[in-house]
C-alpha positions, 0 to 999 in steps of 0.5 A: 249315841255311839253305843246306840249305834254299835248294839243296832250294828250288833242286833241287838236294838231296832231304832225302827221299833218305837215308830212302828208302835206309835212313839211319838216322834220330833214333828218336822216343819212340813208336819206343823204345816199340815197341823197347822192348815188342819187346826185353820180349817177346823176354825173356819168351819167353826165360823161358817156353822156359827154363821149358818146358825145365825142366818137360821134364826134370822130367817126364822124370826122373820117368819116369825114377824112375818106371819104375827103381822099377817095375823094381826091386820087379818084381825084389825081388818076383820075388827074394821069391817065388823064395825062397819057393818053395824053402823046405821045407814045413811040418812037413818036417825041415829039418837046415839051418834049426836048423844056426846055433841048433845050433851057437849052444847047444852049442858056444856057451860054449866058442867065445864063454865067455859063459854068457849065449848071447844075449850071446855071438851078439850079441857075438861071433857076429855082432858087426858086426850089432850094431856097425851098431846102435851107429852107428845110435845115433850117426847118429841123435843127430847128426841130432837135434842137427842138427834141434834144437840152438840156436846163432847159426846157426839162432837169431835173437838173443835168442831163445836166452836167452829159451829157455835160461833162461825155459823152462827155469826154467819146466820146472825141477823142480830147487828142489823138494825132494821132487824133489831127495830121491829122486833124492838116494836112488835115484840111486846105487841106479840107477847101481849097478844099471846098472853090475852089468847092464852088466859081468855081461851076458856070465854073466845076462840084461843088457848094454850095451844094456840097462845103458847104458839104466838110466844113461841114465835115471839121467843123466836124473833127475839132471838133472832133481832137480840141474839142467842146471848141475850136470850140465854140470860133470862131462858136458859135449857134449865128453866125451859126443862123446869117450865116443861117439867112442872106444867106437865106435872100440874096438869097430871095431878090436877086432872087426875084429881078431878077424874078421881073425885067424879069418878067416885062421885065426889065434889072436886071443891074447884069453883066454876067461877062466873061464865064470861070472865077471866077466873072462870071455867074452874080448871080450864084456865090454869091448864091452858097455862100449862099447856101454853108454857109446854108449846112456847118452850118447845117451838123455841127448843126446835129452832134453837136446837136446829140454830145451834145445836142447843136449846140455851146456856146452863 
């Protein structure tokens, strides 16, 4: 360093040299300070573009959705209106508008063998309508189960326990004996009741909706005069999802068989059996079953998932 100095003293080098070409020099702390802010500003604008960016494809695909909506009612209305502009004035005749409800009432019985007309259409007629209202059913316990069911996955710990006991010895109607009297004396009635609505469905007003309703409601005084610990030895949620799985199961095959083969004009082979009698209706009866099994265990997974969190043990 000293020699250094003595050539500078001497002429012979200018430290000063390398600076005026460029040389990079020791960066002092005010020099890192100001790179520093440079390098924070340029990652700031970097957010701030990427933001703007976002927001921009947002007001784009609400626009977008917007103008796909504006189009479509513009369409449905436009569908609607056409519709009522061709149909028949009132008071004209119109053979075709009571062709279906023609053919439902005379030929009915002998096409479905169900005394019972609405039975018969529900059940026969138009089977798959009444097919997407068991799933319907389904679908909507599923998405219950999910909102409401208690586990470790949505339950912090402990929680669970002070739940399922403490509120439910808190709402536990179960000890009184009153309680436990009439359902002890209704609840055969009930569940005989709803066994005669569900398999005479296809000769008297009733059926697998309204009998799997009655059975349902008498799942649900059961538990409410026996507990859920009584209820949870013989229906538990793997019977109820077996129950719900196979009911729904028979009634897609067997309707789809019997579509296929009328379809293709095909003798399905089902009997009709004798009108007016329990084994009647050909597949009338065994689908009000299904239907019937669908509903009661829906209505008792509704209450007990609200009760407790769960539809029964494992």
């Amino acid at each position: 360093m000293s020699e250094r100095f003595l050539r500078w003293m001497s002429g012979d080098v200018d430290v000063m040299a390398d600076v005026m070409d460029g040389a990079e020099m020791p960066d002092s702390p005010r020099e890192k300070l100001k790179a520093q802010d440079k390098e924070l500003d340029r990652k700031i604008l970097t957010a701030a573009d990427a933001k703007q960016i976002v927001q921009a494809e947002r007001r784009g695909f609400y626009v977008l959705y917007n103008v796909i909506a504006v189009i479509s009612c513009i369409t449905l209305i436009g569908v609607l209106l056409f519709a009522v502009a061709n149909l028949p004035h009132y008071g004209e005749e119109n053979p075709r508008a009571v062709e279906v409800v023609r053919r439902y009432v005379e030929d009915g019985l002998q096409e479905t063998g169900a005394v019972n007309i609405v039975s018969g259409m529900i059940l026969d007629y138009r089977a798959f309508d009444t097919l997407g209202e068991s799933h319907v059913l389904f679908t909507a316990l599923v998405c219950v189960m999910i909102l409401l069911r208690i586990d470790g996955k949505n339950m912090r710990k402990g929680y669970e326990e002070y739940y399922t006991i403490r509120q439910d010895r808190y709402h536990d109607i179960s000890k009184d004996a009153i309680m436990r009297s009439v359902g002890l004396f209704l609840l055969p009635s009930i569940f005989m009741y709803g066994i005669y609505i569900l398999l005479n469905g296809q000769n008297s007003p009733g059926g697998g909706f309204s009998g799997g309703a009655v059975m349902g409601a008498a799942l649900i005084i059961f538990a409410s005069s026996y507990g859920f610990n009584t209820v949870d030895k013989f229906f538990t949620k793997r019977v109820s999802m077996i129950i719900t799985f196979v009911s729904l199961a028979f009634y897609s095959f067997a309707k789809g068989y019997v579509f296929f083969t009328g379809a293709n004009g095909l003798d399905n082979h089902i009997p009709k059996g004798t009108p007016g009698a329990i084994l009647s209706g050909g597949m009338i009866l065994p689908l009000d079953i299904a239907v019937g099994m669908v509903v009661a265990c829906t209505m008792f997974g509704f209450y007990s998932l609200f009760r407790r969190g769960n539809i029964g043990g494992a």
